[in-house]
C-alpha positions in Angstrom: -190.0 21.8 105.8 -188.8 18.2 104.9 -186.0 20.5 102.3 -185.2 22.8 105.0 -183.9 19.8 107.2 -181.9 18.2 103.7 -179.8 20.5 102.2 -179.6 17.6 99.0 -183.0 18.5 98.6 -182.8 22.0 97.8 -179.6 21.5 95.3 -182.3 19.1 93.5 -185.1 21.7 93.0 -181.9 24.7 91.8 -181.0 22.2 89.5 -184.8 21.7 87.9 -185.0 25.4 88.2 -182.3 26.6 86.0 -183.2 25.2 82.8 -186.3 26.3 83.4 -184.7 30.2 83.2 -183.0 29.7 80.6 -185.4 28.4 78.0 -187.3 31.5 79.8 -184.5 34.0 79.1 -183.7 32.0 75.5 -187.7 32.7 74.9 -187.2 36.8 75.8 -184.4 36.7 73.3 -186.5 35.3 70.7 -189.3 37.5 70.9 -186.9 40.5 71.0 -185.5 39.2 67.8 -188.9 38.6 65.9 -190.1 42.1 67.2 -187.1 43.4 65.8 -187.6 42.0 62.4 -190.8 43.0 62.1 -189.9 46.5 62.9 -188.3 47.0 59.3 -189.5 47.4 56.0 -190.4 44.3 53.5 -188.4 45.2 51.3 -185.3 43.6 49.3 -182.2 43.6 50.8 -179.1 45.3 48.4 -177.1 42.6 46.5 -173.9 43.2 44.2 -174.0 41.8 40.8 -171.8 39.2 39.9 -168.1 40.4 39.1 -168.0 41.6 36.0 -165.4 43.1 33.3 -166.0 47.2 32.0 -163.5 48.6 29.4 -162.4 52.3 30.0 -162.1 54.5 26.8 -158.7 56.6 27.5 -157.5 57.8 24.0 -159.0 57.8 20.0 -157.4 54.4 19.5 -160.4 53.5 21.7 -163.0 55.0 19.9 -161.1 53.0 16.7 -161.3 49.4 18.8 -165.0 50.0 19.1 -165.8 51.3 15.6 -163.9 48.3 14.2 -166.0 45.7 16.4 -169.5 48.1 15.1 -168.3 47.5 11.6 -167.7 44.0 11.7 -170.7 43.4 13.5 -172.8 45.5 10.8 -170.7 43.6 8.0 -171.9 39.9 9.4 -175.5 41.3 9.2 -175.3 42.4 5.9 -173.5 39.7 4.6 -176.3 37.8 3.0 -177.3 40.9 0.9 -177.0 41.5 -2.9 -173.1 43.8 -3.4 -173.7 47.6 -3.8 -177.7 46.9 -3.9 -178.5 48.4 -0.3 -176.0 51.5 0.4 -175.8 52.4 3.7 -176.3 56.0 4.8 -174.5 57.0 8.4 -176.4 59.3 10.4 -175.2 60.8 13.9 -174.6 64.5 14.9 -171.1 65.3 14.9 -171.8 67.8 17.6 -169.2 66.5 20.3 -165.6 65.3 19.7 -166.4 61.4 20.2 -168.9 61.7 17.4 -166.4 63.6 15.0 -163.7 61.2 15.4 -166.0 57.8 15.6 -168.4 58.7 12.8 -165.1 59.1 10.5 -163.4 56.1 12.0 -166.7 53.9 11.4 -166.4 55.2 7.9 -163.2 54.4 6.9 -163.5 50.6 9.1 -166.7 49.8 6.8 -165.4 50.9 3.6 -162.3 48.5 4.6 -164.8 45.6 4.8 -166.4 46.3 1.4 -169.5 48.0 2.3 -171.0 50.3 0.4 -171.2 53.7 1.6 -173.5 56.4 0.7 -173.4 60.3 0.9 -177.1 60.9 1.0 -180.2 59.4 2.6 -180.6 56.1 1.0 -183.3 53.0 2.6 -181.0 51.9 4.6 -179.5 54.1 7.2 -176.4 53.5 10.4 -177.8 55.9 13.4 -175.6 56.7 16.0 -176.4 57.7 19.0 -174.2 58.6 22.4 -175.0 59.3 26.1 -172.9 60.2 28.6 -173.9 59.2 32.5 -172.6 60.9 35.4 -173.9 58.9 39.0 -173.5 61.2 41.7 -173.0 59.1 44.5 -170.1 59.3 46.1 -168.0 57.5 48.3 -165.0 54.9 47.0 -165.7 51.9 45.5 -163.5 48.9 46.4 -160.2 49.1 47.6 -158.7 52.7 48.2 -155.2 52.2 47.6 -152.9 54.1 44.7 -152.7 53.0 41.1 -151.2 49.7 40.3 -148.0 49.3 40.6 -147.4 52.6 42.2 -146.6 51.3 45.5 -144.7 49.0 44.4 -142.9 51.5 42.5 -142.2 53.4 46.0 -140.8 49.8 47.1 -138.5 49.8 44.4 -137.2 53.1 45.2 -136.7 52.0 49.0 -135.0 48.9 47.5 -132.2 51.1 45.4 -132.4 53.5 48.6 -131.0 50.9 51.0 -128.6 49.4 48.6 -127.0 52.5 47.7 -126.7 54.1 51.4 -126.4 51.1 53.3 -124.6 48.8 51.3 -121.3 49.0 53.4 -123.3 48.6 56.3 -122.9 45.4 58.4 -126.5 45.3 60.0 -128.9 45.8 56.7 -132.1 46.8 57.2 -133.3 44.5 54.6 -136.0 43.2 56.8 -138.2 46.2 56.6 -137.2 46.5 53.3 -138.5 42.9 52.3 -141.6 43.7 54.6 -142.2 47.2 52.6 -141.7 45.2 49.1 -144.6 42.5 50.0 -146.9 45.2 51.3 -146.7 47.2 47.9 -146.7 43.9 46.0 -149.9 42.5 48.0 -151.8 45.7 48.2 -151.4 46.1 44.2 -152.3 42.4 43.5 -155.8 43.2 45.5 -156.2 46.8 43.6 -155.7 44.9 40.3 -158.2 41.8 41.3 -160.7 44.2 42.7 -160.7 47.2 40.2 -159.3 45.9 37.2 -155.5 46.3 35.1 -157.0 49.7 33.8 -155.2 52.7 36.0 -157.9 54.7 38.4 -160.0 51.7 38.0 -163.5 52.2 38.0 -165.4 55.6 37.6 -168.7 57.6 38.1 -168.9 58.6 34.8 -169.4 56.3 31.8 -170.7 56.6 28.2 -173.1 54.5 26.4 -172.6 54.4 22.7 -175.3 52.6 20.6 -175.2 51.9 17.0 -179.3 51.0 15.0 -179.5 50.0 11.2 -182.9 50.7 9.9 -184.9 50.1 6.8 -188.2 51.2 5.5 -189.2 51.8 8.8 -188.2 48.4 10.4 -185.0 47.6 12.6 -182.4 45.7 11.2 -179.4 45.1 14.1 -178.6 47.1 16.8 -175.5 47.5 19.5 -174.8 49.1 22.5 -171.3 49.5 24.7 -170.5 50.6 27.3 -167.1 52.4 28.6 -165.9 54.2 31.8 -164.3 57.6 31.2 -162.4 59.8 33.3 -164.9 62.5 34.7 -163.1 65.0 32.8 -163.0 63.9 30.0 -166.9 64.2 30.1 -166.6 67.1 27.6 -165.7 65.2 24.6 -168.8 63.1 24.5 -171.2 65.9 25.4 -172.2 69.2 23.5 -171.2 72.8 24.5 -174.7 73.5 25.9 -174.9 70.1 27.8 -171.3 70.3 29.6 -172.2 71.8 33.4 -170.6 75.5 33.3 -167.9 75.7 35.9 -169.0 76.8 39.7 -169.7 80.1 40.8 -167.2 81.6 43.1 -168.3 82.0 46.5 -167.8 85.8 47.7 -166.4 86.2 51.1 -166.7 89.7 52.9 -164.3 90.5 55.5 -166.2 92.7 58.6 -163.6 95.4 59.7 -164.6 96.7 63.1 -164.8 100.2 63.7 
């Protein structure tokens, strides 16, 4: 009654009432939140790896760079033993193109360093082995822009555009020009940070190339790389029957009506 008759009185009891609601509606919110994290699975969340560096195999001087780091590796190992006491025997089907041309490459780079080579099973023998992985998710990875430098090319050629057609011109359209130049030049600069120098940058299909020297049953060293390849290039690290035959046509059938 006594706050009917003072309006001051009433201001005083909205004022203790509101914060009052809001640590109410700030409490709501809260529980929503917790019910909603409960609500999903305890599981891991998805993380990226650190940044790392890949190398993509693109022509035989490649598959030369890598069987010149195998030999030198296999060279330091050996380096301790008695000379031409422990021939070394290279084994590895020469099945697919990579291992035709790497077997013979590893050859010739170990025979450069002095190691002894042998013909036949000996003790001591070099397997290599190759795998090819295909992932099958899709989707782009990183940036989805054109090769580096290509639109930067394209600025170029708007460059020598302008200045041969507009040259005599009094009003130059050299702004858009300059806009179009730092575009290309920014979006390659972010292509070449995010995906690497190597063109196409990264791929779904990589090979993994490993290299074991054994004797009497034992391990000796071992090595393993890894390279990206172009998808179709698949078919020179994989053997006729493992290469995926080509898709079946689909038939279509036209209905004619009557």
């Amino acid at each position: 009654m006594l706050c009917r008759l003072q309006p001051p009185c009433s201001r005083i009891i909205d004022r203790m009432l509101i914060p009052t609601l809001r640590v109410s509606a700030l409490g709501s919110l809260l529980a929503v939140a917790a019910l909603a994290g409960c609500s999903t699975l305890d599981v891991p969340r998805a993380d990226n790896y650190p940044a790392t560096g890949q190398k993509k195999a693109r022509a035989v001087h490649h598959w030369d760079v890598l069987a010149e780091d195998v030999a030198s590796r296999i060279t330091e190992k050996i380096a301790a033993w008695p000379a031409a006491e422990h021939p070394i025997h290279i084994t590895g089907t020469d099945d697919t193109s990579f291992n035709q041309g790497f077997l013979k490459l590893l050859r010739v780079r170990l025979l450069d360093k002095g190691v002894v080579l042998s013909t036949v099973p000996t003790e001591v023998e070099l397997e290599i082995q190759t795998q090819v992985v295909q992932h099958q998710a899709g989707g782009a990875r990183n940036l989805s822009v054109p090769l580096p430098l290509t639109v930067l090319g394209t600025g170029v050629g708007v460059w020598r555009d302008w200045e041969t057609h507009y040259a005599n011109r009094s009003l130059l359209p050299g702004v858009s020009t300059a806009i179009g130049l730092g575009a290309g030049l920014a979006l390659d600069m972010a292509r070449m940070h995010t995906q690497g120098l190597a063109a196409g940058g990264p791929t779904f299909t990589e090979v993994l190339v490993t290299t074991t020297l054994t004797a009497h049953n034992r391990y000796l060293a071992g090595s393993a790389d890894l390279y990206y390849i172009e998808r179709e290039d698949a078919v020179l690290y994989q053997t006729e029957r493992t290469v995926p035959p080509p898709p079946t046509p689909l038939k279509q059938w036209k209905v004619v009506a009557p």
